[in-house]
C-alpha positions as CSV (number, residue, x, y, z in Angstrom):
1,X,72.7,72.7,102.2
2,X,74.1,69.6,100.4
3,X,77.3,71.0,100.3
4,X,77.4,71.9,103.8
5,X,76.0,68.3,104.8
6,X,78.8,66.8,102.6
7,X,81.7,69.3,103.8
8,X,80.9,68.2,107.4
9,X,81.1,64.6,106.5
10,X,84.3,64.8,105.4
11,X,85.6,66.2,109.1
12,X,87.1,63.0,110.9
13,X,87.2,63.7,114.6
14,X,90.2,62.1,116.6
15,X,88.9,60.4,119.5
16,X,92.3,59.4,120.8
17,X,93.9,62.6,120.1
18,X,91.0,65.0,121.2
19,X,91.6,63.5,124.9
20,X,95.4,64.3,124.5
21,X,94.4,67.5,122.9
22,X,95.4,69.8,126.3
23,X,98.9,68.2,126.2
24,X,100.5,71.7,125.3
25,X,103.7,73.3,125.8
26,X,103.8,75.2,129.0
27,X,105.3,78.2,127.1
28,X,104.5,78.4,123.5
29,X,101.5,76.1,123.5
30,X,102.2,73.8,120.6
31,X,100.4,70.6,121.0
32,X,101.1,67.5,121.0
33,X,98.7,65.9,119.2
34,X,100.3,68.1,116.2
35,X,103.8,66.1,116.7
36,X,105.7,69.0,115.2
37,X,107.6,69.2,118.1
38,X,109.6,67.2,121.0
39,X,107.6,67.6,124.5
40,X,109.6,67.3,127.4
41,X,107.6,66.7,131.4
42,X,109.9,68.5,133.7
43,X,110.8,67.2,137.5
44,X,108.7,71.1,138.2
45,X,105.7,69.5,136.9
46,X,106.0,72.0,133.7
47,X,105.5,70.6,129.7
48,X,108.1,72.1,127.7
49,X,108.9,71.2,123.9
50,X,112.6,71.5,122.8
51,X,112.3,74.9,121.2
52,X,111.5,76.5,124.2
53,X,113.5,74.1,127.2
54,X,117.9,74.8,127.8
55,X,119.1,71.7,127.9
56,X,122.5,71.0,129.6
57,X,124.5,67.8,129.7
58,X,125.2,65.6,132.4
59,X,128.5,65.7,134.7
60,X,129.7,62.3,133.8
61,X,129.0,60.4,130.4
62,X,125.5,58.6,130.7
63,X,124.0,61.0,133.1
64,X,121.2,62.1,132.2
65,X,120.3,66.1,131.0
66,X,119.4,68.7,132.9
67,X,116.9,71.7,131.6
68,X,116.2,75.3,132.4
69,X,112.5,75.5,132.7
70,X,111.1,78.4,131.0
71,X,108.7,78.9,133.5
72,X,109.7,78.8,137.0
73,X,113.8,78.9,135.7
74,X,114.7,75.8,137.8
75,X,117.5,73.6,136.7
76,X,115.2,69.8,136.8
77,X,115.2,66.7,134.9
78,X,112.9,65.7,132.5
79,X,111.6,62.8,130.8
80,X,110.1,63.0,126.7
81,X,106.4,62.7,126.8
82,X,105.7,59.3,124.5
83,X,105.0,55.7,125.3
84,X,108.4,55.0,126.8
85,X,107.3,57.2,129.8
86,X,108.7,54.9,133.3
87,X,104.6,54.4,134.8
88,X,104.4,57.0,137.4
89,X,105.0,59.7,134.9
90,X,102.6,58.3,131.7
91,X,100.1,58.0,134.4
92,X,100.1,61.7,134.5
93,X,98.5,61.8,131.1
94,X,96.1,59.0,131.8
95,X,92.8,60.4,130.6
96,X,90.6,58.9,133.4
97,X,93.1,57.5,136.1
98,X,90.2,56.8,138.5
99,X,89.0,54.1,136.1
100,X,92.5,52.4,136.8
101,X,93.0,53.1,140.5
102,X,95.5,56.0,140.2
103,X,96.6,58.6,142.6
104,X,93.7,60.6,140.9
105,X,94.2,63.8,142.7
106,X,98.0,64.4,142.0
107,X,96.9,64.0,138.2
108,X,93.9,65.8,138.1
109,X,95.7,68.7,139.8
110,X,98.7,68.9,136.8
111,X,95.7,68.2,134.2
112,X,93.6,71.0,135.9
113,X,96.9,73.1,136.2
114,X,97.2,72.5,132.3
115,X,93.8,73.3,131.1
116,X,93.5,76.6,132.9
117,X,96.6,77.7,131.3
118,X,95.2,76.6,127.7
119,X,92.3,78.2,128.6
120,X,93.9,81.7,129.7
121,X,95.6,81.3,126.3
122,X,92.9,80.8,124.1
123,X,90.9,83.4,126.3
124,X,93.8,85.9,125.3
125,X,94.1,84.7,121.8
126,X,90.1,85.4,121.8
127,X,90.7,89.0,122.9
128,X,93.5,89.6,120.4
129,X,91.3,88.0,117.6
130,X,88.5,90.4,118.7
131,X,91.0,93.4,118.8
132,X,92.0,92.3,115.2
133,X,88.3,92.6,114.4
134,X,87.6,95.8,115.9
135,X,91.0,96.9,114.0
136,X,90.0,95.5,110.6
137,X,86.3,97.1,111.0
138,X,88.0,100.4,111.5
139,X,90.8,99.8,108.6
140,X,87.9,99.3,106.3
141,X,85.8,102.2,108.1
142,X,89.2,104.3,106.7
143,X,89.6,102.5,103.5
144,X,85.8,103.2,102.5
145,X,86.6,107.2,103.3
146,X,89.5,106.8,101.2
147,X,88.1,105.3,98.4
148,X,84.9,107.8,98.4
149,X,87.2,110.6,99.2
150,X,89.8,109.4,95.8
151,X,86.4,109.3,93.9
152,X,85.7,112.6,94.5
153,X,88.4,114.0,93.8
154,X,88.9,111.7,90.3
155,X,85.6,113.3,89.6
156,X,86.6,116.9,90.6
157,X,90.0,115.9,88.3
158,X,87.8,114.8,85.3
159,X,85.5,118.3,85.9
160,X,88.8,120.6,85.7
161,X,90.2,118.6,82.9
162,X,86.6,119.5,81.6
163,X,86.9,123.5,82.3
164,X,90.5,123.7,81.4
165,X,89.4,122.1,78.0
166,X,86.7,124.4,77.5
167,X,89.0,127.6,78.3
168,X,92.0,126.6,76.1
169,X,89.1,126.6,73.2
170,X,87.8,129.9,74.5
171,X,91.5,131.1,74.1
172,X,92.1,129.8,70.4
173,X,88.7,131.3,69.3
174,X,90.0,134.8,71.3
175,X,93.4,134.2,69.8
176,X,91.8,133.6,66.2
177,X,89.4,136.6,66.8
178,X,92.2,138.4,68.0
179,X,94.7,137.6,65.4
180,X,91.6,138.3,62.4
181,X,91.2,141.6,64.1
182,X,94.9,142.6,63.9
183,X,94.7,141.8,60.4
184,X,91.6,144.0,59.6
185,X,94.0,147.0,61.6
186,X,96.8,146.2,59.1
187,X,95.1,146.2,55.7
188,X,93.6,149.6,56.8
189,X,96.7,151.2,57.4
190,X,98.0,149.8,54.7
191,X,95.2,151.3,52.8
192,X,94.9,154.8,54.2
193,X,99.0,154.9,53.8
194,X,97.8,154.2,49.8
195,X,95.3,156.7,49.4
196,X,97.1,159.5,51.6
197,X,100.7,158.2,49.0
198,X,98.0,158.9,45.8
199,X,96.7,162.3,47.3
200,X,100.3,163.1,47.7
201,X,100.8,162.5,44.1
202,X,97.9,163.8,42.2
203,X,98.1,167.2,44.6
204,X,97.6,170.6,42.8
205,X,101.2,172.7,42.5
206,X,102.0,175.3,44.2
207,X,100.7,178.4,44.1
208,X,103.8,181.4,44.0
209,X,102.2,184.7,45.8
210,X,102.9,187.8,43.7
211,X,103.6,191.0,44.9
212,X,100.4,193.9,45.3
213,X,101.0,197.1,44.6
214,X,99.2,199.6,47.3
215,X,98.1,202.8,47.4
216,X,100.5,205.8,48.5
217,X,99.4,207.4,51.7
218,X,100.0,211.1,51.2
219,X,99.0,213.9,54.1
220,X,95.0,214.2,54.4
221,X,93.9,217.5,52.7
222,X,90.3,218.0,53.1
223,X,88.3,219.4,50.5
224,X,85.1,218.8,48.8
225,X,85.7,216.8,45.9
């Protein structure tokens, strides 16, 4: 709360300037309070700074210019807006001409003309702003899906990492079991190839057949014998 209290005293206002403050350029509404720029009253009761006015020189030396208002695209004089203003154009600017017997309803008409068309601006610079809002809320409406969406999928990446580590142990034990059992098959053969090789050797020899001598068949004679 002190803070606050102390940040706000720090805020000068501008008496002076906050009366001047609808002094704007007809076109691209820089103030001129902010004296960032030159700003021109036109003959077409338009305010125009220099960045936005065609200026054109006058027919003989020492005439003075012409300009291209932005707004109604007249070719009119104009005078800078600044102290050196001739009377009956400073008096346009007068912040309470009735005070000081002026032709109050000419310059309440241009000031009213002016205001309304700050106003319009800042009414559309309010509707932009408000877009911009709506926009942002949305962005980060997106962002937050995006974020929770990359998350779960970070922690679907860590859970396959996981898996894929825990198969490619599966396959080194099958490989190892695998590889073991291949061993196993090859000392057997190996060993039933030794025992059949020492059968082989220790075998009894062959036996030769010999001839058997058989019985004559003569002509049966019967008799008692």
């Amino acid at each position: 709360m002190i803070a606050e209290n102390s940040a706000k005293s720090t805020v000068n206002i501008d008496a002076t300037k906050a009366k001047k403050i609808w002094i704007h350029c007809n076109s691209c509404f820089e103030h001129y309070v902010n004296e960032k720029a030159v700003i021109f009253l036109l003959a077409c009761q338009h305010v125009i700074c220099e960045k936005c006015v065609t200026a054109s020189l006058g027919r003989i030396p020492g005439d003075a210019p012409t300009y291209v208002c932005p707004i109604c695209q007249k070719m009119v004089r104009g005078r800078q807006v600044n102290n050196a203003l001739p009377s009956n154009l400073k008096g346009m600017f007068h912040p309470a001409p009735w005070h000081d017997g002026l032709q109050h309803d000419l310059i309440d008409s241009f000031q009213r003309a002016n205001f309304r068309n700050l106003e319009k601006f800042i009414l559309k610079k309010e509707k932009e702003e408000q877009k911009l809002d709506k926009d942002l809320l949305l962005a980060r409406g997106v962002c937050q899906k995006q974020y929770l969406e990359q998350h779960r999928l970070r922690r679907m990446l860590r859970e396959l990492k996981f898996r894929v580590r825990k198969i490619s142990q599966q396959v080194k034990i099958k490989k190892r079991k695998l590889a073991q059992f291949r061993r196993a098959q090859r000392s057997i053969s190996v060993s039933k190839k030794k025992a059949e090789t020492q059968i082989t050797k220790h075998s009894l020899p062959e036996v030769k057949s010999v001839p058997i001598t058989s019985f004559v068949h003569h002509n049966n004679y019967s008799f008692d014998l």
